[in-house]
C-alpha positions as CSV (number, residue, x, y, z in Angstrom):
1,X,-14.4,33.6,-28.8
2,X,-12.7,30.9,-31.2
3,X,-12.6,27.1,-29.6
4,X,-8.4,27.8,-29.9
5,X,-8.7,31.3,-27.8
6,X,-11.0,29.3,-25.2
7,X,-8.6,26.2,-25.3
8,X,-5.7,29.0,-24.4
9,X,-7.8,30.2,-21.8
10,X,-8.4,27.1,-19.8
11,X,-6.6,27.3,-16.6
12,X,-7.4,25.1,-13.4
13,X,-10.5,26.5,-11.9
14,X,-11.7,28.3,-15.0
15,X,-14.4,26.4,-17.4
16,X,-15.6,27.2,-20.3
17,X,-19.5,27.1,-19.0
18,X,-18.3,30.3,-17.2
19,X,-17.6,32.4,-20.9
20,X,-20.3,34.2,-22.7
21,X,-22.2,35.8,-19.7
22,X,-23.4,38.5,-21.9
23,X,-26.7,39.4,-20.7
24,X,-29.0,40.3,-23.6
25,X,-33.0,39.5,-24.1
26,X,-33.4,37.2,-21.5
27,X,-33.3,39.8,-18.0
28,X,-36.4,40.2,-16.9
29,X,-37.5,38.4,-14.1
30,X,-41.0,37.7,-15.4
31,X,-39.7,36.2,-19.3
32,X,-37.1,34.0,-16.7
33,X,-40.3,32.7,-15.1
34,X,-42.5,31.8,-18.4
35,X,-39.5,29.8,-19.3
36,X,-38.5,28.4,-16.4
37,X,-42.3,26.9,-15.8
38,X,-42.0,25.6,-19.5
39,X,-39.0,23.0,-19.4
40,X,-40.3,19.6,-17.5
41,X,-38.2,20.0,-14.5
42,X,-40.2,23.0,-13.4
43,X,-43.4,22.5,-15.1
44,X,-46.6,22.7,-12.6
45,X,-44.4,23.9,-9.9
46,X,-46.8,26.9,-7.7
47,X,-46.0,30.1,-8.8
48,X,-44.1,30.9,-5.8
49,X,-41.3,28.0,-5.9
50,X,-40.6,29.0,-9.6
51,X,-40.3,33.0,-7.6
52,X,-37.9,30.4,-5.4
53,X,-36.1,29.1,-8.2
54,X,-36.0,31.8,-10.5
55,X,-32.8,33.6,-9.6
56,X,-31.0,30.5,-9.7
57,X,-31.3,30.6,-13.4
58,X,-28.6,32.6,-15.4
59,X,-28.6,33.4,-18.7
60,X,-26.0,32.8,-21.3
61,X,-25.6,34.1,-25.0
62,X,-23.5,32.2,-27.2
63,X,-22.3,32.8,-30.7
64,X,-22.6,30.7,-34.1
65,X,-20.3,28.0,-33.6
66,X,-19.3,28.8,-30.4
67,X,-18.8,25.7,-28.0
68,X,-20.6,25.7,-24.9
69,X,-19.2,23.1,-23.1
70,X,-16.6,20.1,-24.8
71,X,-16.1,16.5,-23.7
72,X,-14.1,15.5,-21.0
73,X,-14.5,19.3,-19.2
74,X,-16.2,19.0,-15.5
75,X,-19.8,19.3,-15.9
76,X,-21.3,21.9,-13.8
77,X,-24.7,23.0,-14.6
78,X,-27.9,22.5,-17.3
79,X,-29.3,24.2,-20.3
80,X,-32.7,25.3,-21.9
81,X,-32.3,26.3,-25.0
82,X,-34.5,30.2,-25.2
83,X,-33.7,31.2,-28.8
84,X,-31.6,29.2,-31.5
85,X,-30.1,25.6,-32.1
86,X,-27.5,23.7,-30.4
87,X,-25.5,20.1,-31.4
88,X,-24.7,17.5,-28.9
89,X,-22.0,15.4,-30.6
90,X,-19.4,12.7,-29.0
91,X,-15.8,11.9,-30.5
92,X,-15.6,8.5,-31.5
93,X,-12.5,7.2,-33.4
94,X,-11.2,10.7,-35.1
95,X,-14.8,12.0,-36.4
96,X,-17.6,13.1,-34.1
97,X,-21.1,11.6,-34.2
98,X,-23.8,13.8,-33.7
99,X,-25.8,12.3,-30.7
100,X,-28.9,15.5,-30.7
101,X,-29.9,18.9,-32.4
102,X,-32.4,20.3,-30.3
103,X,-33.8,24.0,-30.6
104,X,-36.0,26.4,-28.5
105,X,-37.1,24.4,-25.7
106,X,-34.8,21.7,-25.2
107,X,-32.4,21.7,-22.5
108,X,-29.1,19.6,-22.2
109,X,-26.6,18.7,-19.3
110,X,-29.1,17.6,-17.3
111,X,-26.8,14.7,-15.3
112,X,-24.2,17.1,-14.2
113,X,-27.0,18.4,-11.7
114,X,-26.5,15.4,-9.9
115,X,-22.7,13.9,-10.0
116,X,-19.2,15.8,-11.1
117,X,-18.6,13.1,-14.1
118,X,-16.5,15.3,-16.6
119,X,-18.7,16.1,-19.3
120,X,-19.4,12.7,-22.2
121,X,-20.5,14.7,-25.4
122,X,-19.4,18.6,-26.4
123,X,-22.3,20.9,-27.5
124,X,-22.2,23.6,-30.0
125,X,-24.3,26.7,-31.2
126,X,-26.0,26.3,-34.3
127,X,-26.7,29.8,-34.7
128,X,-26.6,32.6,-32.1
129,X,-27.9,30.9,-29.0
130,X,-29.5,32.0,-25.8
131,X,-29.8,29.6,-23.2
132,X,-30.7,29.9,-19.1
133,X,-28.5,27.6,-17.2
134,X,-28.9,26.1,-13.6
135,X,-25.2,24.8,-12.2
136,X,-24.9,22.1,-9.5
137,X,-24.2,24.6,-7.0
138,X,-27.1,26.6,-7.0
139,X,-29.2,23.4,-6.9
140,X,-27.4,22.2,-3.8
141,X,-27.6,25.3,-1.9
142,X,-31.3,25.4,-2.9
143,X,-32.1,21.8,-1.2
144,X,-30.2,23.2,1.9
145,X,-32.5,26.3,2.0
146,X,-35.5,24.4,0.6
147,X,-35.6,20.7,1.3
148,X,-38.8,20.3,0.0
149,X,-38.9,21.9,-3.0
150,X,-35.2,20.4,-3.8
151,X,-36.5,16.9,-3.4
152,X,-39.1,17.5,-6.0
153,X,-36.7,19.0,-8.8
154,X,-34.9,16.3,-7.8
155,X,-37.5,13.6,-8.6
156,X,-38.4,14.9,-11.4
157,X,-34.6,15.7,-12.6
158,X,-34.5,11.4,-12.1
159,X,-37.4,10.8,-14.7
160,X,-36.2,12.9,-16.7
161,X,-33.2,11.2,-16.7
162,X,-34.8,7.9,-16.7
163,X,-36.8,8.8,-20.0
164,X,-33.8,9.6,-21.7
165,X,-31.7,6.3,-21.2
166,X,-35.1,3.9,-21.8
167,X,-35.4,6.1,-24.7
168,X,-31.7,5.7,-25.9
169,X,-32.2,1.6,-25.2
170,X,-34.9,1.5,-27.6
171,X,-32.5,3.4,-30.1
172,X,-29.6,1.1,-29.4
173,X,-32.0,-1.9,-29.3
174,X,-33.3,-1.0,-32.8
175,X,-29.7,-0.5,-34.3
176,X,-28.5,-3.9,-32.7
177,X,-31.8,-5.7,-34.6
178,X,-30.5,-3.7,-37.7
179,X,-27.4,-4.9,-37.4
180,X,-28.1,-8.2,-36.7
181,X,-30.7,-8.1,-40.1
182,X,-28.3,-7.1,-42.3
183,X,-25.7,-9.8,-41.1
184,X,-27.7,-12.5,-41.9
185,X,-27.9,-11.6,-46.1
């Protein structure tokens, strides 16, 4: 589907993480849970919360160049890459600046599992993607049903977090002490 066809079909309720559920590789339970217990926010879980958890997970196929979510749109769940490449870029004054390109592994979105803030940075497939994706809602109705277990995919959901902004500081740091180098020749 072209980003103009997806832009036509965006109607009040409808979002454009909801497109693309085209079930292909990815629908066994078991190749769900060997992925699932790879990204950090599940890792060393007991077998039986990733059973827990498992189904909460849906997969998603996208296309080459298809967008997966753009800025501004609510932000309603979080990605793992499974197969193929995905750009996280952010529109700054008419061109956009490409903030990640992250592959097999990686997984993106991660903050709208914890507030509705629309969506800061649109992500793109690379290539033909396939990604399993958790939305906010099925996390919620997991820490009503499982307290416990929500509490710790919560925590760790905060460090992960928490790695990622130290780790943009240092970034922005850095460039700042660039900048301020090259001001002074």
């Amino acid at each position: 589907m072209s980003t103009q066809e997806r832009r036509e079909l965006k109607k009040p309720g409808i979002f454009p993480e909801w497109f693309s559920l085209r079930q292909k590789n990815l629908d066994v339970h078991e190749d769900k849970m060997q992925v699932i217990g790879e990204i950090p926010l599940c890792q060393d879980l007991r077998r039986r919360d990733r059973r827990e958890i498992v189904n909460l997970f849906h997969v998603r196929n996208f296309s080459k160049n298809e967008i997966i979510f753009e800025t501004d749109t609510p932000g309603m769940g979080m990605y793992i890459i499974v197969d193929g490449s995905v750009k996280i870029e952010s529109p700054q004054e008419n061109k956009n600046i490409v903030l990640a390109e992250l592959n097999e592994g990686d997984f993106f979105g991660e903050m709208s599992l914890i507030d509705e803030t629309p969506r800061s940075a649109t992500a793109t497939a690379q290539v033909a993607t396939q990604a399993i994706v958790i939305f906010r809602t099925n996390l919620k109705d997991l820490m009503h049903r499982k307290p416990k277990l929500g509490l710790i995919l919560l925590r760790r959901l905060a460090s992960i977090i928490a790695l990622r902004l130290r780790e943009s500081n240092r970034l922005l740091t850095e460039s700042r002490l660039r900048e301020g180098k090259s001001g002074k020749d």
